[in-house]
C-alpha positions in Angstrom: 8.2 -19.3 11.3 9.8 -20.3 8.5 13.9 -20.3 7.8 15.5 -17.4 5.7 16.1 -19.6 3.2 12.3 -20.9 2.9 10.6 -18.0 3.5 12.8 -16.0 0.3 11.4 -19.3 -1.9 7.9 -18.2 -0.7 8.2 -14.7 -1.7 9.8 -15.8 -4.9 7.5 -18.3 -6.0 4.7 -15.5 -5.1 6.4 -12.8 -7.7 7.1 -15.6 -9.9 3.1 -16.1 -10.1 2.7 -12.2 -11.0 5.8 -11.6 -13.0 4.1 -8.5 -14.5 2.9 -6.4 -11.6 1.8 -2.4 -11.3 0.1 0.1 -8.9 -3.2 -1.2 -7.7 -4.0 2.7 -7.3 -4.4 4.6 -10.5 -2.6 8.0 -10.3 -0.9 10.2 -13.0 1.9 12.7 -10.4 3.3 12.1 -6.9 -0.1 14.2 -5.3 -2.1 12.0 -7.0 -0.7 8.8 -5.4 -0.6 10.5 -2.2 -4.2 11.1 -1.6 -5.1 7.9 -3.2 -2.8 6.1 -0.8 -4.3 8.1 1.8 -7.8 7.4 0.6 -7.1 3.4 0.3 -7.2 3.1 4.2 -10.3 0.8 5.4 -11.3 0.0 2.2 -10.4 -0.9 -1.2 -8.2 0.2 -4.1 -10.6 -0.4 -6.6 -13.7 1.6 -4.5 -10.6 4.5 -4.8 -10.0 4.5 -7.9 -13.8 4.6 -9.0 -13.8 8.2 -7.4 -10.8 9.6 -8.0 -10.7 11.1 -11.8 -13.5 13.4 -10.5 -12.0 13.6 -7.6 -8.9 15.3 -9.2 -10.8 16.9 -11.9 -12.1 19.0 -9.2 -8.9 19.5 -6.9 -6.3 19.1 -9.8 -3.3 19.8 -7.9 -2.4 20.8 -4.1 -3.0 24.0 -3.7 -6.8 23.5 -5.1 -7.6 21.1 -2.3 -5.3 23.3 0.3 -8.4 26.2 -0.5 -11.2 23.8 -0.3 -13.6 23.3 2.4 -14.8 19.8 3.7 -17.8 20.5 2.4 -16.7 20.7 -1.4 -14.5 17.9 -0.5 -16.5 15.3 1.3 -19.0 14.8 -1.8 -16.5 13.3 -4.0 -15.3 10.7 -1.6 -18.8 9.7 0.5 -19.2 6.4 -0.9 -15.8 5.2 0.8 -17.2 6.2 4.4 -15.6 7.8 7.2 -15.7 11.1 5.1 -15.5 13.7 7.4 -12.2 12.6 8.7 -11.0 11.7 5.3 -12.1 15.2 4.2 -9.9 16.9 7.3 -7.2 15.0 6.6 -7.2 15.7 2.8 -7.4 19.4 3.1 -4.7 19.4 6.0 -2.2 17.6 4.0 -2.4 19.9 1.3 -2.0 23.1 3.0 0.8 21.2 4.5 2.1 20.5 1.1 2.0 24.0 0.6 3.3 25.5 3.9 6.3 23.3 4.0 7.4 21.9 0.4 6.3 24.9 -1.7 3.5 22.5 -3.3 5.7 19.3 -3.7 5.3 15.8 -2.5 8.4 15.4 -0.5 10.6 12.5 -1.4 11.5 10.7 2.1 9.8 8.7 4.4 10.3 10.8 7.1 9.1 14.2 5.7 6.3 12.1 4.0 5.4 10.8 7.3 4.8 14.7 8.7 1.8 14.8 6.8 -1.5 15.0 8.2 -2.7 11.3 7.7 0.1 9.6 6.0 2.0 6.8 8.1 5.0 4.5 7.2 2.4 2.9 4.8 1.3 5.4 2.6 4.7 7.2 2.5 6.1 3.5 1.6 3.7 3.5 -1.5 4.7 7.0 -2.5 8.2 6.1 -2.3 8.4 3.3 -4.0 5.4 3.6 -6.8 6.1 7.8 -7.7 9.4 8.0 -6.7 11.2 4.3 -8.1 12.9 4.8 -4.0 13.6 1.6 -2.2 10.6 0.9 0.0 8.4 -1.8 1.2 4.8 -1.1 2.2 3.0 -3.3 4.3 -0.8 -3.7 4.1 -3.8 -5.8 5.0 -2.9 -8.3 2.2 1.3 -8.1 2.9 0.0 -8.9 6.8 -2.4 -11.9 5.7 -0.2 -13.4 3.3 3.7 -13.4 5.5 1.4 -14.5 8.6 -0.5 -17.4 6.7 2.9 -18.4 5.0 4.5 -18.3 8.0 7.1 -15.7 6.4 7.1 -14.0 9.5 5.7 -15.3 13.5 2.5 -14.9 14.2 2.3 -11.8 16.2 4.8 -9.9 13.9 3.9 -6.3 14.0 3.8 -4.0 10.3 7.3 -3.1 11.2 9.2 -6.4 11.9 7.2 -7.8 8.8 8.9 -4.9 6.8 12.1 -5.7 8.2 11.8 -9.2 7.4 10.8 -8.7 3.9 13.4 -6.3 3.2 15.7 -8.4 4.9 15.3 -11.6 2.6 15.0 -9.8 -0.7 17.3 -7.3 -2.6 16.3 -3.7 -2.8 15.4 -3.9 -6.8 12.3 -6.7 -5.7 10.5 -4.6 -2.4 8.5 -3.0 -5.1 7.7 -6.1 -6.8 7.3 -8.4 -3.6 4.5 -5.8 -2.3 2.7 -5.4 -5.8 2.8 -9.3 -6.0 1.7 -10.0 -2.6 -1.4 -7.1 -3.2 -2.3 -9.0 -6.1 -2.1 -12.5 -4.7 -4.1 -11.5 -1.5 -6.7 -9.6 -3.5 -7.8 -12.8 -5.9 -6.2 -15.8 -4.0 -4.8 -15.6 -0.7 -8.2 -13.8 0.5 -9.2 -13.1 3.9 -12.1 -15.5 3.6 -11.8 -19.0 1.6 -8.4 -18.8 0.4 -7.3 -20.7 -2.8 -3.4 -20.1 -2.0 -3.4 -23.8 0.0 -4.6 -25.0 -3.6 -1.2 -24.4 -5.0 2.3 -26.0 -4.5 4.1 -23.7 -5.6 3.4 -21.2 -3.2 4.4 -24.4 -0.2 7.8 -24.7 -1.6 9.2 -25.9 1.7 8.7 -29.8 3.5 8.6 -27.4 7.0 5.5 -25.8 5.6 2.2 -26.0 6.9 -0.5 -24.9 4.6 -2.7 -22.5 6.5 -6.3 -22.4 5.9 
């Protein structure tokens, strides 16, 4: 594992290469981001956001989906798979929603995380993308990318690569770092036939081993 010092130049010279970074996941309100986030689980944001505009067409805000059945639900998110859970989850979260927080998407981790089917990840991505709140969110590509770098030992688990992160950077760049590090492992630092070893700047340091 790399020093402080080396692994910050890492993650700099990775937001350095996407200066201008956004949401991977389309969404127009807080709800919106919330079940995408949910939805992104096992597989990809861009297979999301194909089905999502009709997907909230048809359930336009929480208390539409809290009334739905699984039935009305699953159709709109088939292609992604694992529907009938998805569907549960979906519906359970929004009557949730409801029940608890009069409707509203609730702005700390820790309510967040009382959600049917939202963990420290998704309520990470809320936080930081709909709410501009502090947060780091650690996903496939955040787990590739720190492990192949050697920003963090290889058996790190989600949490102590969160910790690390948020430990090297200043609170104004988690958002940034994540978006970066989503972008980077979608179209370079992929999980098969990487490109990353290709470029120096992302080996900054003479300790670094480039990891194919």
């Amino acid at each position: 594992m790399l020093s402080d010092q080396c692994a910050r130049q890492v993650i700099e010279a990775i937001m350095a290469l996407y200066p201008h970074t956004q949401s991977a996941l389309n969404f127009e309100n807080p709800y919106q981001l919330l079940i995408a986030a949910m939805l992104s689980a096992q597989t990809t944001d861009a297979k999301v956001n194909e089905l999502t505009p009709a997907l909230f067409a048809a359930f336009p805000e929480p208390k539409d989906l809290a009334q739905a059945s699984q039935e009305e639900v699953i159709p709109y998110i088939k292609p992604l798979g694992l529907y009938n859970n998805r569907s549960k989850y979906m519906i359970k979260c929004a009557q949730k929603l409801l029940e608890d927080f009069d409707g509203q998407v609730p702005q700390s981790q820790k309510e967040l995380e009382t959600l049917p089917g939202i963990g420290r990840k998704c309520a990470n991505v809320v936080l930081s993308n709909a709410y501009q709140v502090p947060a780091f969110a650690v996903d496939t590509h955040v787990i590739r990318i720190c492990k192949r770098h050697e920003i963090v030992a290889p058996s790190a688990s989600t949490l102590e690569i969160e910790e690390r992160v948020t430990q090297l950077l200043p609170e104004e760049d988690w958002l940034h770092a994540h978006q970066a590090m989503g972008a980077m492992g979608r179209e370079i630092c992929t999980p098969k036939h990487p490109t990353c070893h290709d470029i120096p700047e992302l080996w900054p340091c003479p300790d670094q081993t480039p990891n194919h």
